[in-house]
Structures are given as structure tokens and as C-alpha cells.
C-alpha positions in Angstrom: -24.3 31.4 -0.7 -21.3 32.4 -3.0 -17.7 31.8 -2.0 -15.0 33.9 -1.2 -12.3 34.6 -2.8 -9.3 32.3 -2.9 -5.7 32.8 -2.2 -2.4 31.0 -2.7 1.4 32.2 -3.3 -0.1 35.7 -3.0 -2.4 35.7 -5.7 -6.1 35.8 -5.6 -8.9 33.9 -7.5 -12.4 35.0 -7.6 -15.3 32.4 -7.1 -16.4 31.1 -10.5 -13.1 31.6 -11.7 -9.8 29.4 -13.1 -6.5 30.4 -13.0 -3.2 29.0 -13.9 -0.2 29.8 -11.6 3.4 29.2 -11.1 5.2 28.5 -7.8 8.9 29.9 -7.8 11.3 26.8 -7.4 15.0 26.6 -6.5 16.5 27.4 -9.7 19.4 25.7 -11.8 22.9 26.7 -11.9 22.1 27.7 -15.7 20.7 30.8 -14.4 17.2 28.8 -15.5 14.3 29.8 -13.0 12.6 26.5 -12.0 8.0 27.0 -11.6 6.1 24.4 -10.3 3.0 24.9 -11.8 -0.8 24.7 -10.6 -4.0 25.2 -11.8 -6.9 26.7 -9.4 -10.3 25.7 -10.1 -12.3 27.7 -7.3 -16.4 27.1 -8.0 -18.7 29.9 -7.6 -20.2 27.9 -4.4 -18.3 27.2 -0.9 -17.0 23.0 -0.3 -14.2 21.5 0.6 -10.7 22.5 -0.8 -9.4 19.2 -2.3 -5.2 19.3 -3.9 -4.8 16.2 -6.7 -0.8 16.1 -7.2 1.3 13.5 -9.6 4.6 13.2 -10.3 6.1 13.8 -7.1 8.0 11.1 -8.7 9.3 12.9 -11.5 9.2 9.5 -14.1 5.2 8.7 -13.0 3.8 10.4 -16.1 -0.1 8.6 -16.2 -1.0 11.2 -12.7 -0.1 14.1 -15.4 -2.5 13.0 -18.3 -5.4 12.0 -15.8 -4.9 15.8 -14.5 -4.9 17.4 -17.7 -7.9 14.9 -18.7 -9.7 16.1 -15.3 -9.1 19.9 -15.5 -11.4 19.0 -19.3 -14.3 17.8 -17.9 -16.8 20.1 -18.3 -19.0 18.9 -15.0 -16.1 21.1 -12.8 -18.2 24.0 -14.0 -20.4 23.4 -11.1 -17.9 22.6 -9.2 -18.8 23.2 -5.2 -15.5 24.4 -3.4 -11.9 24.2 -4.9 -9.3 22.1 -7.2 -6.3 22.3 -6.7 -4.5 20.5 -9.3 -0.9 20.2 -9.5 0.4 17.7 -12.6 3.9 18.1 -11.4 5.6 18.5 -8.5 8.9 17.0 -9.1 9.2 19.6 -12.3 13.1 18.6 -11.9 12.9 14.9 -12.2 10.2 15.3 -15.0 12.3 17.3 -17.4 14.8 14.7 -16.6 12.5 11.7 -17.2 14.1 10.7 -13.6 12.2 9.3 -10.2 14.5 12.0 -8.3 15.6 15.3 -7.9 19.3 16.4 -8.9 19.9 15.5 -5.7 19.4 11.9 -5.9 16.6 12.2 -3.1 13.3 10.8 -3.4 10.5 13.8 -2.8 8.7 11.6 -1.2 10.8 10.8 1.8 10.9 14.6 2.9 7.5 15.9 3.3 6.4 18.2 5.1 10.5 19.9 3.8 11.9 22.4 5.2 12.8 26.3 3.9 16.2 25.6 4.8 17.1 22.0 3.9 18.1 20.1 1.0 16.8 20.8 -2.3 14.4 17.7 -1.8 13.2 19.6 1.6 12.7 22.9 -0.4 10.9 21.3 -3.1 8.6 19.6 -0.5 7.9 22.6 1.4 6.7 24.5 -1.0 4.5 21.9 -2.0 3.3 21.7 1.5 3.1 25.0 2.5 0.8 26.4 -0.5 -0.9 23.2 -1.7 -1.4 20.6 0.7 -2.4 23.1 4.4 -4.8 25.0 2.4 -6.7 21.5 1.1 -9.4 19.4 3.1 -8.2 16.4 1.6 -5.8 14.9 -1.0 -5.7 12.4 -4.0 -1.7 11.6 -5.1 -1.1 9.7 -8.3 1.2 7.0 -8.8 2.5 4.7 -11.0 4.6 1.7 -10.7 8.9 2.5 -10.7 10.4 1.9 -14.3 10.1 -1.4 -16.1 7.3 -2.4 -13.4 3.0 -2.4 -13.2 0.4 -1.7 -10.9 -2.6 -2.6 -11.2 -5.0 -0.1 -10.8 -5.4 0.4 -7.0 -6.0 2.3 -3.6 -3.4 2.5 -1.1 -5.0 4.3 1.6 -5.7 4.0 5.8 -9.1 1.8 5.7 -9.8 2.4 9.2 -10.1 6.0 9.2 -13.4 6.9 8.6 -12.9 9.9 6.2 -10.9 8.0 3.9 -12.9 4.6 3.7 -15.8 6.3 2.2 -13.7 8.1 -0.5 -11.6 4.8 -1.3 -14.4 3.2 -1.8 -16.1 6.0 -3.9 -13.0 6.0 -6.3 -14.0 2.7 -7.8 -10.8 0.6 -8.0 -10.8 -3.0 -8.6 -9.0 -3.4 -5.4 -8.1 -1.3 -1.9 -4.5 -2.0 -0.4 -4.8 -1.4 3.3 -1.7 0.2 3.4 0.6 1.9 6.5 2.5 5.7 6.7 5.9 5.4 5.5 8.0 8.6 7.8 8.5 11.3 5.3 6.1 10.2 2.5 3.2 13.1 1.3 0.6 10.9 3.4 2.4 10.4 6.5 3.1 14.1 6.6 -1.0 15.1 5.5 -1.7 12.9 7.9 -0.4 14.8 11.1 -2.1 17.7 10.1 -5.1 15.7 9.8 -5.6 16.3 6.2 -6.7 12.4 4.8 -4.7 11.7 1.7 -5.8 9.0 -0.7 -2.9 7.5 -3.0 -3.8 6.4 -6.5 -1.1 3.6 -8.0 -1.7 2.5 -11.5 0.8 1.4 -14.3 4.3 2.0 -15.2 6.8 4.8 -14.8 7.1 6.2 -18.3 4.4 4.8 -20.1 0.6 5.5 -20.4 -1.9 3.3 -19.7 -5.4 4.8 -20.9 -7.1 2.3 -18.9 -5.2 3.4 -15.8 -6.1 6.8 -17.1 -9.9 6.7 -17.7 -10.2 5.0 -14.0 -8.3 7.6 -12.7 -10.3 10.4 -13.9 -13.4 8.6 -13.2 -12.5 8.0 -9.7 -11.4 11.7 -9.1 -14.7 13.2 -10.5 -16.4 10.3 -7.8 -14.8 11.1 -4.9 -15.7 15.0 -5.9 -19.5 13.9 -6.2 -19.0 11.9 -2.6 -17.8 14.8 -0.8 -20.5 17.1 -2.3 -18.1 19.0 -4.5 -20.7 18.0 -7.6 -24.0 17.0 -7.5 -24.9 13.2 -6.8 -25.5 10.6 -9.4 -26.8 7.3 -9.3 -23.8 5.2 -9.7 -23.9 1.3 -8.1 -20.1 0.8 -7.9 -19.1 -3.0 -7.3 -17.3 -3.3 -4.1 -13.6 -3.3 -4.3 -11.8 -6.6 -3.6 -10.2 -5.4 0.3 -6.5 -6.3 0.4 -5.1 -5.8 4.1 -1.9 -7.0 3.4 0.4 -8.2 0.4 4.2 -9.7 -0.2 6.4 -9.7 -2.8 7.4 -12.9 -4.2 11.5 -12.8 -5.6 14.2 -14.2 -7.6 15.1 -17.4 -6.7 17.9 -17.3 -8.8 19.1 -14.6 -11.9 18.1 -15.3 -15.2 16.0 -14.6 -17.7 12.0 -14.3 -16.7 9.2 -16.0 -18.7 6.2 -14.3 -17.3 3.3 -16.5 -17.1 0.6 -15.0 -14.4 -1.1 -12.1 -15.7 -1.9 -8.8 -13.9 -4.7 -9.0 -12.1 -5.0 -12.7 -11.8 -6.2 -14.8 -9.0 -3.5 -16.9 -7.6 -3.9 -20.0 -5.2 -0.1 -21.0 -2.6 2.0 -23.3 -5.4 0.9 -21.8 -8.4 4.1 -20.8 -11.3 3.9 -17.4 -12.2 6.9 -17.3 -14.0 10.3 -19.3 -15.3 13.0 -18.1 -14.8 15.6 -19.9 -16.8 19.7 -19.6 -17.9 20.2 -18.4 -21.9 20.6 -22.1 -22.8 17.9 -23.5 -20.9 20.1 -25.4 -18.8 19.0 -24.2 -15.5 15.5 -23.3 -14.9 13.9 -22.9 -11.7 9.8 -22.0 -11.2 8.4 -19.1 -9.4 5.4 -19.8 -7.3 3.1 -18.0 -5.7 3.5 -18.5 -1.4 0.0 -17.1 -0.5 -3.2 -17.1 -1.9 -4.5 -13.5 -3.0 -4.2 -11.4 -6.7 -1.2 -10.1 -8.6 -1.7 -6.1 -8.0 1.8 -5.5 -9.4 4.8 -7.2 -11.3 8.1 -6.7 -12.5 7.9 -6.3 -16.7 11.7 -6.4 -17.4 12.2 -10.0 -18.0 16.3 -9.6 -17.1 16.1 -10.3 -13.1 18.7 -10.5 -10.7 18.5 -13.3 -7.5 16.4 -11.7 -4.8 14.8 -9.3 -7.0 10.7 -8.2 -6.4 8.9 -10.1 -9.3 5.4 -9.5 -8.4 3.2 -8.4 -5.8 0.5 -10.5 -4.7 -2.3 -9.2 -2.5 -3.9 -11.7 0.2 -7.8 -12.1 -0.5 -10.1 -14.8 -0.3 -12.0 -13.0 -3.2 -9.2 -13.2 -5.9 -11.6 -14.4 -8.3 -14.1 -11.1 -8.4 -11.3 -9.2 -8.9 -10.8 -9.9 -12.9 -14.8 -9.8 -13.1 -14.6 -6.2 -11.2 -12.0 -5.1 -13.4 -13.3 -6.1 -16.3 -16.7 -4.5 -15.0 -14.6 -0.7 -14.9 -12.8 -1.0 -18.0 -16.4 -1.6 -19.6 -18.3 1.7 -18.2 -15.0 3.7 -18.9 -15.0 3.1 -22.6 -16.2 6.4 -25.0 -18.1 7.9 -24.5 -16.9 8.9 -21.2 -20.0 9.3 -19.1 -18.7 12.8 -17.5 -18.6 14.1 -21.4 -15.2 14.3 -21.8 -14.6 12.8 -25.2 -10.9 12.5 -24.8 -9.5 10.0 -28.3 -7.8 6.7 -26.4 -4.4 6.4 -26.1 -3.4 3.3 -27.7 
């Protein structure tokens, strides 16, 4: 059976076919007309119509390269259903290196927008409106804020049965069970019961190629699991299952001697980090209040009392979770098993 044709913002694209396309934005006061711009993969076969958007935070660059990595792989040539892959959305903050739009509003506190809002609202529905109701389901990448890291992670519903399966298909080291904040891309898919799985991994402005090669891999899996590319035998070790996490903080400003790498297992008591005056004279440890696995941390060793340090999340299986890790870096390395011999970013 061949598909039909596919629309969005007016245009058609014929089955079998790719096609790049640029959604009108709110322009500048420059006179300078603003695009957000897409790419359409629509396979020659019907499926499910699946959106992958990064850099709704304009600063969360490792989404772009995984899409532009993704859009390579020659396997999407028998791709069942659509792509819809959008590297940027915040095209505003990315030209300005910035989390934010000119507005100083975070896209991803006003989905599903609004025609007539703020710019932030316009932005987001025009997202919305032509990428996100015309998709089955979702996959958003992220990346840590400036001068912080994720660990390469899920952050999705885990009770809802659509998304479990795909989370779990992805092949991250570890799965943050993980609420709706009101306004954010999820929350918003989620009313219009459109499952949205969030991909976190690395640091604003700055690649991380294993971050990259996981994210890639994990896209083309969750294709395969909903039936968008033929099945391959593939025995992914299961994810460590985080349902909750806390930040540990700043007991005091100073300067931070890291000491707990990402990714470690942690036990309640253990010093993650010093932090410690510029002549040494006042030094106080940072400790770990639960037991679990650091999933994120702050990098910038200059911290101000109170300030998020790192992320730990609750497990009794912190151990596996190095072991699984190390397990994805190793059957990421070239050559890429989906033939996409992309040089590493180093």
C-alpha cells in the first residue's frame, strides 16, 4: 500500500520523497525575515508521523548535530511513515547563542502559544500548529543549561503505556520518571494525547559525540519499535529506572573541587566535591544525602551558597549504571552499525 501525499505550511510532499522547508517566523526590527526550518522525510509506505525537535532552547546545540547526523542515515530510505525533523526551533536564541528568545521567555513555558501572544507564544504556536498536531509521537532533545552536564538520559511519563516501550527502546543508561511541567512541549503534546519522549544529554554549548552517537542510535530504535523500519535483533540492557532524584547544593560559596564523576554510583555520606575559600582557609565537604547515581552536575567550579551542584538519581542499582554506560559507548563506536560513518567529534 503506498502513502499519500503529505502536507504542511501549505506545501505538499509526495511519498518517497524529502523536502526541506521553511516556516515564516516573526521577523526582526532589521527588516530581517526570521524561518524556522524543517526537513520532511515522508517514506514511500504509510506509519506513524513522528516530529524530533532540538533547540527549543536556543543554547542546546548536541539535539542539532544528532538531527543533522539522523537525517544521513541511509536506513531512512525505507523509512515507513514520516520524519519530521526540526533542528531548531528557537532559530532566535540560536543565532544568539542564548537559552531565550529576545523576549527573555523560555519557549518552553508557552506551548501550545498562541497567534496572538508574546513572541515566545508565536514562536510556540507555530511549532505546534504545523509540527507537533500533525505527529503521532515526539522525541525533544536536550542538553544540560550552560556550564552544566547531563548524563545521557530519558525523562519521560513511565506509566503510560505508549511511552514505556519507546523509553525503553531508546537505550539510555538511565530513565528519569519524570512529571509535566504547565507550559513545557510535553505537557502541552500530552493533552492532545500525542506521547512526547524528552532526550537530555550534555551541556549547553558544547558537543558531546558520545551524547551524540546515543542520541542518534536511540532515534533510529524507537523508529524500528514503532514499525517505522524494519526490526533488528538488538538485546538492549535494561536502563537503570530512576523514579525520582534531588539536587544536592552549596553549602557555602567558594571555589568547587569536583570529585564524584558523572555517572557514578553514590551511597548517603559520600563527598562529591570541596568546596573551599581561595586560601584554603575555609573548606566545607559536599556529600551526597541519598543513595542513587550522579545524572547531572554543575561544571563551573565558581558556586554561590545554595546553588544546584549535582543531580543525583535514587536507585538501588547505581552500580549497573557505569557498566550499562560503558556497554552503549562500546557498540556506538565506528563504524556506526546503521552505516553512517560520521568522523567523531573530539
Amino acid at each position: 500500500m503506498k502513502a499519500l501525499p503529505f502536507q504542511v505550511a501549505g506545501i505538499t510532499v509526495a511519498p518517497g520523497d524529502r523536502r526541506t522547508i521553511d516556516l515564516p517566523s516573526p521577523g526582526l526590527y532589521t527588516h530581517t525575515q526570521m524561518r524556522m526550518p524543517i526537513q520532511v522525510v515522508h517514506g514511500k509506505r504509510p506509519g506513524p508521523v513522528v516530529f524530533v525537535s532540538a533547540a527549543v532552547h536556543g543554547d542546546e546545540i548536541n539535539g542539532v548535530e544528532i538531527i543533522r547526523r539522523l537525517l544521513r542515515v541511509p536506513a531512512l530510505n525505507k523509512l515507513r511513515g514520516t520524519l519530521l525533523a526540526v533542528p531548531i526551533v528557537n532559530v532566535f536564541g540560536f543565532e544568539q547563542r542564548s537559552r531565550y528568545l529576545p523576549d527573555r521567555r523560555d519557549l518552553n513555558r508557552f506551548m501550545p502559544g498562541s497567534e496572538h501572544g508574546s513572541l515566545a507564544s508565536r514562536v510556540s504556536n507555530l511549532f505546534f500548529d504545523e509540527i507537533v498536531r500533525r505527529s503521532d509521537v515526539g522525541i525533544d532533545l536536550h542538553t544540560a543549561a550552560i556550564h552544566r552536564d547531563n548524563l545521557p538520559q530519558l525523562r519521560v511519563n513511565l506509566d503510560d503505556p505508549i511511552l514505556r516501550p519507546l523509553a525503553e527502546a531508546f537505550g539510555t543508561p538511565v530513565l528519569l520518571h519524570s512529571g509535566y511541567l504547565d507550559g513545557s512541549l510535553r505537557y502541552a503534546a500530552s493533552q492532545e494525547h500525542i506521547p512526547v519522549i524528552v532526550y537530555e544529554a550534555g551541556e549547553a554549548l558544547r558537543f558531546d559525540e558520545v551524547a551524540i552517537r546515543i542520541g542518534v542510535r536511540g532515534i533510529i530504535q524507537v523508529f524500528r519499535q514503532l514499525g517505522m523500519l524494519p526490526m533488528i535483533r538488538h538485546k538492549a540492557k535494561p536502563a537503570a529506572i530512576l523514579r525520582s532524584s534531588t539536587w544536592v547544593r552549596a553549602g557555602q560559596s567558594g571555589i568547587l573541587r569536583t570529585l564524584a564523576p558523572m555517572g557514578a554510583a553514590v551511597s548517603a555520606g559520600d563527598v562529591l566535591g570541596v568546596i573551599a575559600d581561595p586560601f584554603g582557609e575555609n573548606e566545607s565537604n559536599v556529600e551526597a544525602p541519598v543513595n542513587g547515581v550522579i545524572i547531572g552536575r554543575a561544571n563551573l567550579p565558581l558556586v554561590m551558597e545554595g546553588e544546584a551542584l549535582f543531580h543525583i538519581g535514587r536507585t538501588k542499582k547505581a552500580d549497573a549504571v557505569g557498566e550499562h554506560l560503558d556497554e552503549v559507548q562500546a557498540t556506538i563506536e565506528p563504524p556506526f552499525s546503521e552505516g553512517n560513518h560520521e568522523p567523531p567529534i573530539v
